[in-house]
C-alpha positions as CSV (number, residue, x, y, z in Angstrom):
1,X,0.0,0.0,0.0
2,X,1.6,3.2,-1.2
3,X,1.8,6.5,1.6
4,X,3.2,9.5,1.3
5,X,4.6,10.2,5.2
6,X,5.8,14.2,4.0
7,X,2.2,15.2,2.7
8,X,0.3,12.1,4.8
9,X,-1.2,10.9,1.3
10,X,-2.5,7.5,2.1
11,X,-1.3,7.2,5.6
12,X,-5.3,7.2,6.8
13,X,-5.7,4.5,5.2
14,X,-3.3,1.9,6.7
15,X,-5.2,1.0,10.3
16,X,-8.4,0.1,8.5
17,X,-6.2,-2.3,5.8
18,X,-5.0,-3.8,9.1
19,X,-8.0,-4.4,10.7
20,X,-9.3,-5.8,7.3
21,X,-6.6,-8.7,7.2
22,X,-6.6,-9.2,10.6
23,X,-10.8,-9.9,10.6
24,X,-10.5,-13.4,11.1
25,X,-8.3,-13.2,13.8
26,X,-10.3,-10.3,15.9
27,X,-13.5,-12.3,15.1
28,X,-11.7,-15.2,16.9
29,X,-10.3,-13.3,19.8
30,X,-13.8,-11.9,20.4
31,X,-15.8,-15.5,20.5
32,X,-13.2,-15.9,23.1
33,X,-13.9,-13.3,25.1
34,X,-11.1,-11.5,24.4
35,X,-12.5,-8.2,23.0
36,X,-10.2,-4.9,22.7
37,X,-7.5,-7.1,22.7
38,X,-4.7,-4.8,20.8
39,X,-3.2,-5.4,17.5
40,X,0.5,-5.0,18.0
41,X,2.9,-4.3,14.7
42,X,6.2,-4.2,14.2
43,X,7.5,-1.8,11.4
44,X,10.5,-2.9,9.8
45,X,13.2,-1.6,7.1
46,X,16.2,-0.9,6.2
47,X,18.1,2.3,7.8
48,X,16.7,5.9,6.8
49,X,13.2,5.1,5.1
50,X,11.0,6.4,7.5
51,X,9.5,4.1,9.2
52,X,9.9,6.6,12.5
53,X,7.8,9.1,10.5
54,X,5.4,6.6,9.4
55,X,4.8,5.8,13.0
56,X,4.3,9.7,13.7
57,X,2.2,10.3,10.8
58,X,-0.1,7.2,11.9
59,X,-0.1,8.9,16.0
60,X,-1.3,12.2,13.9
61,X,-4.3,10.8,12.2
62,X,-6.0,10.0,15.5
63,X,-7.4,12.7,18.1
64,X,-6.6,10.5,21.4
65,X,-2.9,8.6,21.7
66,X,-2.9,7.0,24.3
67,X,1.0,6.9,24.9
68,X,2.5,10.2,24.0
69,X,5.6,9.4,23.1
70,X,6.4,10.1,19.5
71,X,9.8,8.7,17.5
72,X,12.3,10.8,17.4
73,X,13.2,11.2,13.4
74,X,16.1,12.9,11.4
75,X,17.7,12.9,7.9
76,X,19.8,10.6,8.2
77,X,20.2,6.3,9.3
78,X,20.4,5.1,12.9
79,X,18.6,7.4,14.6
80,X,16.3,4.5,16.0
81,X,18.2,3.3,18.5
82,X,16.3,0.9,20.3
83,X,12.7,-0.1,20.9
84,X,10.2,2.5,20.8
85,X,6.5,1.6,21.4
86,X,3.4,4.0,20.3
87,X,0.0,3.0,21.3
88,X,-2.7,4.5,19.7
89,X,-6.7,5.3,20.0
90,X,-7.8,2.2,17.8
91,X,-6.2,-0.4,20.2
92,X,-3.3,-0.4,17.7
93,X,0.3,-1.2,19.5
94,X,3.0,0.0,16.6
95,X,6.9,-0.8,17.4
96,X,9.2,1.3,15.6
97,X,12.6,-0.8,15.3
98,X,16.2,0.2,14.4
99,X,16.9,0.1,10.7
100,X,18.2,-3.5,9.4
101,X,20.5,-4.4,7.1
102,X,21.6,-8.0,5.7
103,X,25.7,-8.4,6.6
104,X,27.1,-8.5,3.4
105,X,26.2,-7.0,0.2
106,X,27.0,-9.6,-2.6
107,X,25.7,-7.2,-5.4
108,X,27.8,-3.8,-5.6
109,X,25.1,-1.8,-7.0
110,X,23.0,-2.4,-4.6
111,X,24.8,-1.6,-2.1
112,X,25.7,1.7,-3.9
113,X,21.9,2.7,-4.0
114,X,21.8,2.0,-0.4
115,X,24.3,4.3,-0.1
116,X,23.1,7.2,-1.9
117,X,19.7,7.1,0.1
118,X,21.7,7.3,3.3
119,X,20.5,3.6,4.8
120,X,24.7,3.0,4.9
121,X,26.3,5.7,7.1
122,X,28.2,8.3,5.3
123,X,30.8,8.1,8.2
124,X,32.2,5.0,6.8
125,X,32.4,6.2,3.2
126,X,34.1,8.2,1.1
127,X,31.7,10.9,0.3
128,X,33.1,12.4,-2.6
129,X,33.4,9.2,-4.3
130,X,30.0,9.0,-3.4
131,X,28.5,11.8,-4.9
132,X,30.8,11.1,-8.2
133,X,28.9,7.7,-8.3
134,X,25.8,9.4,-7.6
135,X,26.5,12.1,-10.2
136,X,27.5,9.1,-13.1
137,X,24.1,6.4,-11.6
138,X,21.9,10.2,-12.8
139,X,23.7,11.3,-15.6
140,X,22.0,8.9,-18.2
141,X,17.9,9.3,-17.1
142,X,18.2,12.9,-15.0
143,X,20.6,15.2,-17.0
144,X,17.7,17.5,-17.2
145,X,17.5,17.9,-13.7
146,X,20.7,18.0,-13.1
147,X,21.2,20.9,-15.5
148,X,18.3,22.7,-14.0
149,X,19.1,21.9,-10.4
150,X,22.6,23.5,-10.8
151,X,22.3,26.3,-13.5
152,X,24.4,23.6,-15.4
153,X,24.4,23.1,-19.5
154,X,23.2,19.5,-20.4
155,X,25.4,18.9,-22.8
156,X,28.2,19.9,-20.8
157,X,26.7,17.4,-17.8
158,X,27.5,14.5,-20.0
159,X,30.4,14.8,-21.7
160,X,32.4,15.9,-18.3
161,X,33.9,13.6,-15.8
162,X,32.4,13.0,-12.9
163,X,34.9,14.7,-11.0
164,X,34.8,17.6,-12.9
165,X,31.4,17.9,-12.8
166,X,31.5,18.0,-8.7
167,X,33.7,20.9,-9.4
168,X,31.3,22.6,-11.5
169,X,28.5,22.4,-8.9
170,X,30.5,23.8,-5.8
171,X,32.0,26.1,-8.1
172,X,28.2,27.1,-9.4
173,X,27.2,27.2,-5.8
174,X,30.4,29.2,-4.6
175,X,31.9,26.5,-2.1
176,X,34.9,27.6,-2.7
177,X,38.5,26.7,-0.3
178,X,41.6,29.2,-0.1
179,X,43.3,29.8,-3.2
180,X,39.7,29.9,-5.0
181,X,39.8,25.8,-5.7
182,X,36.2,24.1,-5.4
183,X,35.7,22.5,-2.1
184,X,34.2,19.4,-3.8
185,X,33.5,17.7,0.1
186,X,31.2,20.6,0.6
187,X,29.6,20.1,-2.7
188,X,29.6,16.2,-2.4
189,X,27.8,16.7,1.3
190,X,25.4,18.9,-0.4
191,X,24.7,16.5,-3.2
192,X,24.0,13.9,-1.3
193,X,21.5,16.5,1.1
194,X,19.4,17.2,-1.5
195,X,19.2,13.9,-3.9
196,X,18.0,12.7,-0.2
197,X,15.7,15.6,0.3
198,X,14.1,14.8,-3.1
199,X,15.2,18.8,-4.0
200,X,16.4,17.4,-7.4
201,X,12.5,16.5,-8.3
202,X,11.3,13.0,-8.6
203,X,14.0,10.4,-9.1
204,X,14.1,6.9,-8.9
205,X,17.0,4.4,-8.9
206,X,15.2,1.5,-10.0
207,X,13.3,0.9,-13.3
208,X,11.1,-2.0,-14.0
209,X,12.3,-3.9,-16.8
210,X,10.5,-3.5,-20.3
């Protein structure tokens, strides 16, 4: 079921699709005498998704919350430290978990993608080689974008290197360092910002095979 958690498009709708699947089972707890019993759900993903602002966007829809306590969310993964547990008006129990990853990522694109979205922690990275892969994964589908995002010519988006193209963009945004070279980490933190931010427009790393 598809929900927007910024704008709250189609968030309403997710406690009476539970309720739906689960009317088999509340019939059952009811004949056994069991009524009001809560529904408790786990929400589960990878790292920076937001699954803690799904959970807040569900607390909003209802007038009465019964526990307070909202999850704390930010821009970026691991934020989620441990087990947070919002109870809400419907009798629905909802358990906002850490972010999960599988141990080992067999398939390097993959784990690029996971990267640009900001489930993998920049710490660990090298962030302008990041934002060059980024830049290169865009190039083909979103030169248009790009060009408009950064004041940039499209040509001139794909017949540069990636490198030099990180240059052109802190240059274009003047991040500049002493001496008047491009400060291409500042520009690489801020490329990363706003492909995450969805301030390039609507992009999608995936396409469905024709």
């Amino acid at each position: 079921m598809a929900c927007d958690c910024r704008s709250g498009r189609g968030v309403k709708n997710l406690l009476p699709a539970v309720r739906e699947v689960l009317a088999e089972k509340i019939a059952a707890w009811n004949e056994k005498g069991m009524v009001g019993r809560p529904i408790r759900m786990m929400i589960v993903g990878i790292p920076n998704v937001g699954k803690s602002s799904l959970v807040n966007r569900a607390v909003g829809q209802k007038v009465a919350i019964v526990s307070t306590r909202s999850a704390k969310v930010e821009d970026r993964p691991g934020v989620t430290r441990g087990k947070q547990w919002v109870s809400l008006e419907d009798g629905i129990e909802l358990l906002d978990m850490p972010g999960v990853l599988w141990p080992k990522f067999e398939d390097k694109v993959a784990g690029e993608r996971l990267a640009f979205i900001g489930s993998v922690k920049d710490q660990i990275l090298d962030i302008e080689y990041l934002a060059m892969r980024l830049l290169d994964t865009l190039r083909p589908t979103y030169t248009a974008a790009l060009a408009e995002r950064y004041k940039l010519d499209a040509e001139a988006i794909a017949e540069m290197e990636s490198y030099e193209l990180l240059e052109r963009i802190a240059r274009k945004r003047g991040m500049l360092i002493s001496g008047g070279e491009a400060n291409t980490e500042r520009a690489a933190i801020m490329l990363l910002d706003e492909f995450r931010s969805a301030a390039m427009g609507r992009i999608t790393l995936e396409r469905i095979p024709q």
